[in-house]
N, C-alpha and C positions, 0 to 999 in steps of 0.2 A: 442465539440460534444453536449455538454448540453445548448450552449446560452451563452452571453457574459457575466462574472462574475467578482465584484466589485474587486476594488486590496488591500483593505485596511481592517481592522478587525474591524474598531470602526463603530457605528452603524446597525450593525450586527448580526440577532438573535443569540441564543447559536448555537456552532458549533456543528456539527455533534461527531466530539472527538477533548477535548481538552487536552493536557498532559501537564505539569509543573513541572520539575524535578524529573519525574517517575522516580523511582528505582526499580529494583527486584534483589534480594542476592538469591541465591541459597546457599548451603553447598561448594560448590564447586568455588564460586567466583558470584562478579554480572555479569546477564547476559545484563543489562540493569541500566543505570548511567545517573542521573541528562539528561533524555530523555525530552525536551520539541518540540513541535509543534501544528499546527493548523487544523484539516482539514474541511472545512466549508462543511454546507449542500450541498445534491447535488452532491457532482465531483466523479469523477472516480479516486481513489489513487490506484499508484502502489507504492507497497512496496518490496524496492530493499537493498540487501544487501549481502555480503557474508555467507556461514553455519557457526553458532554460533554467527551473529552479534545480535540477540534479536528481530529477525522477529517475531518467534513464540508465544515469552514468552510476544510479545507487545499486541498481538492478543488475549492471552488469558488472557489480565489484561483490554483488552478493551469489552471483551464480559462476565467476571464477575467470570471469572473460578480462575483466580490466585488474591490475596490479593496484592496490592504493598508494598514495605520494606519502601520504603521512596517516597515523593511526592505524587499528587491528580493527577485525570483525571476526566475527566467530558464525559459523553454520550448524546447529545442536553440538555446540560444545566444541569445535573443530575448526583450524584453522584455514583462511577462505583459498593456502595452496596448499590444503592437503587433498590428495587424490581421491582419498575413499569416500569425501563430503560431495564429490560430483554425482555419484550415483542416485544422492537420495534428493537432487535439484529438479527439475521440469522448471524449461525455459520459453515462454513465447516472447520474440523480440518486435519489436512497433514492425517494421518492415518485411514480417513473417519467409525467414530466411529458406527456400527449398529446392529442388532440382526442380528444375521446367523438365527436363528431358523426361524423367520417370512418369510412368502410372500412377494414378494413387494406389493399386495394389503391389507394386515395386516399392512406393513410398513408405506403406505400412511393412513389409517384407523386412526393409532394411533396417526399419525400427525395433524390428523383434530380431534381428541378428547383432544388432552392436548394442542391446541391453538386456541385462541377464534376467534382472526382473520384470519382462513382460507382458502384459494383462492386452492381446489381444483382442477379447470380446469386448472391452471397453473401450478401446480404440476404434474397434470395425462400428459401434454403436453411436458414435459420435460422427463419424460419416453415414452411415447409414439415416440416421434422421436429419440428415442435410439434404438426403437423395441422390448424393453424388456416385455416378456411377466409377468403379472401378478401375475399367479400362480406361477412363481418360486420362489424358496427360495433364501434369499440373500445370502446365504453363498454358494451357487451354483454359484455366478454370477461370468463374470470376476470383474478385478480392476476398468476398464472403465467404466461397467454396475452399479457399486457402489458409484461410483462416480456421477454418475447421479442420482441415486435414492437418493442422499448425497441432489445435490444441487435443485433435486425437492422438501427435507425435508424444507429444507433451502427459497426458494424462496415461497412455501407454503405459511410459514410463513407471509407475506406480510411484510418481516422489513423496516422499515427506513434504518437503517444500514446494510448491509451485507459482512462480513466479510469472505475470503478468501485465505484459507492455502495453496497453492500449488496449487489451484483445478486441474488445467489440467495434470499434472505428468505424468496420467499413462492414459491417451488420445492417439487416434492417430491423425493423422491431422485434417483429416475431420471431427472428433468427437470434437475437440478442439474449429474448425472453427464455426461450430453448435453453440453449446455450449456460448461461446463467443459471438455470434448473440443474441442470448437468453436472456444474461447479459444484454447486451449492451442496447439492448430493454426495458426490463424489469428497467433498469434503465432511460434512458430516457418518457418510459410511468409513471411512477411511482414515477418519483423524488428521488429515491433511491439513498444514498449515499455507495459507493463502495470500499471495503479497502482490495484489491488482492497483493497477493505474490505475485512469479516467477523468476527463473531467467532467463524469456526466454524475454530477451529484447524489440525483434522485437514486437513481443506479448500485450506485454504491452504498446509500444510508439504505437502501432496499435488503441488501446483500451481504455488509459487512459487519464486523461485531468490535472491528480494532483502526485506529487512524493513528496516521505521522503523515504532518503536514508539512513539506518544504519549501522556504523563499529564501532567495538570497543564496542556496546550497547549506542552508543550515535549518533545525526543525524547530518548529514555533509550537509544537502541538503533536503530542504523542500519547498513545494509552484507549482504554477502551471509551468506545463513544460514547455509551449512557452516563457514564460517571464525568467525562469531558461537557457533555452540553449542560448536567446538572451546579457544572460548577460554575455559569456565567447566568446571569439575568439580563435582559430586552424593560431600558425603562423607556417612558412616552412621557415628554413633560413641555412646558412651554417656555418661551424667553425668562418670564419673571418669576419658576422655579427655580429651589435652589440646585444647584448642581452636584453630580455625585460624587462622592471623595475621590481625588483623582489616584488614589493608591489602588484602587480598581479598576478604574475605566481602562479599556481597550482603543473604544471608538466612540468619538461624540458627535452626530451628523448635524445637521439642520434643514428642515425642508420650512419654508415660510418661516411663523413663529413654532413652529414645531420640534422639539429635537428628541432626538432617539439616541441613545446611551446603552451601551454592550459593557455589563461590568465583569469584575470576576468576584466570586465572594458571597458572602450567607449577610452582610454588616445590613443596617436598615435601612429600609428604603427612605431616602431625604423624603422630605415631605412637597407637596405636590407633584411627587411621579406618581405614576402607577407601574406596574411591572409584571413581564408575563416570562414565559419561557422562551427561549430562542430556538429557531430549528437549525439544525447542523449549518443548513446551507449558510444563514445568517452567519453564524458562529466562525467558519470559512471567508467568510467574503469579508467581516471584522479583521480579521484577524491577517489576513493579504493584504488588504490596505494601512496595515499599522504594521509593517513588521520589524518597525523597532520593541514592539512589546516584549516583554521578559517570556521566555520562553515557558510553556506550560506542559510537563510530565504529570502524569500518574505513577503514584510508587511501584506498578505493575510495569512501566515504559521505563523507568530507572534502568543502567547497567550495573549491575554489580559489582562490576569495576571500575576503577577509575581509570582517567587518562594516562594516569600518571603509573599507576600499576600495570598496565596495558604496556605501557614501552618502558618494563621493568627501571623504573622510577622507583622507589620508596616514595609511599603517598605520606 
């Protein structure tokens, strides 16, 4: 949706967020473990994972809120506690943090006085096609109506980056649909680079141009989506096929005498499968249920650093 984008990392301005064996410990255990990937300027990331896999805690170590235990990230090129990388962040958090007591026209007021670069019309239009009148107070509003007044704080802003939790949750379709249109735009007029949760599949493969997948607090799957689904095949075979090289396979299911086989790889298909394309959602749901598999990058989702260079280590 953004224009044709290079596949490889070297020559490359700084990325939009880069990670290199992020870590974050909680008391409770890490939520988040030797976490590396790439996500260059520009694309549309959806960030896909099960609850507890370290969606949240990745979001708010990239927008400046959480300190990491171990490992660097970079925000275009900038360290995640340098101060002048906050300016070019937009944050909506799952819990869309905001004063009850204000207006939504106080709400917006106070957005244009503690940021320098603000884009008021773009703000008021994101309420505005909500319908939410002005004068009301936010803690009056529904979930949906705060939600918007969230991502008019947010898109305000004019970030480079903009980072989101869940946005749509507590949307209903047509609100979602909106909304979404809004992103979309706002990101292709603006060259915005986009890093949305969800786990509403459709939603995302509708929306986005870029995936990292996290279980466990560590990523199974990073890099652009077209070239990501092109690299696995969906085979369909029966008990007394032969089976596929298991140096591929991801997931081998069985339904009756039926099985179904998610590979990775161009190698031939054994003989009695047949074999189609997988759709993301498939490719997702393989890939959750097996996550011991070897982790899959795209040389675009590469850091071009190493761990070990990152916490000036000679690599």
């Amino acid at each position: 949706m953004n224009g044709p984008h290079p596949t490889g990392a070297a020559g490359q301005g700084p990325a939009a967020l880069e990670a290199v064996g992020l870590g974050k410990r909680y008391r409770r255990g890490w939520a988040l473990k030797n976490c590396s990937f790439r996500l260059p300027a520009g694309r549309v990331c959806a960030l896909v994972g099960p609850n507890g896999a370290g969606k949240s805690t990745l979001m708010s170590l990239a927008t400046g809120l959480l300190a990491p235990t171990e490992g660097t990230a970079e925000v275009f090129g900038r360290p995640l506690d340098d101060p002048a990388h906050r300016a070019r962040v937009g944050f909506v958090a799952q819990d869309k943090p905001l004063y009850p007591g204000l207006t939504v026209a106080e709400t917006l007021r106070l957005g244009r006085e503690l940021n320098p670069r603000w884009d008021g019309a773009a703000a008021e239009a994101v309420v505005a096609q909500g319908e939410i009148p002005l004068k009301a107070r936010v803690g009056s509003l529904s979930g949906g109506q705060r939600t918007r007044v969230c991502l008019a704080l947010a898109l305000g802003r004019q970030p480079d980056l903009l980072v989101l939790d869940e946005p749509m949750s507590d949307l209903d379709p047509l609100a979602r649909h909106q909304l979404m249109g809004l992103l979309m735009a706002e990101a292709a007029e603006r060259g915005t680079t986009v890093l949305m949760s969800s786990h509403v599949v459709a939603e995302l493969e509708d929306a986005c141009d870029y995936l990292v997948l996290l279980s466990r607090g560590g990523v199974l799957l990073a890099g652009d989506i077209e070239e990501l689904v092109g690299a696995h095949r969906l085979l369909v075979g029966y008990d007394d096929a032969e089976q596929p090289t298991p140096a591929g396979l991801v997931e081998l299911r069985r339904t009756g005498r039926q099985v179904t086989a998610l590979v990775r790889g161009d190698s031939p298909v054994p003989a009695g499968w047949q074999h189609s394309d997988p759709t993301l959602e498939e490719i997702l749901l393989a890939h959750l249920r097996s996550p011991d598999t070897a982790a899959l990058l795209t040389d675009e989702a590469r850091p071009a650093r190493t761990a070990s260079a990152a916490s000036g280590v000679a690599a």
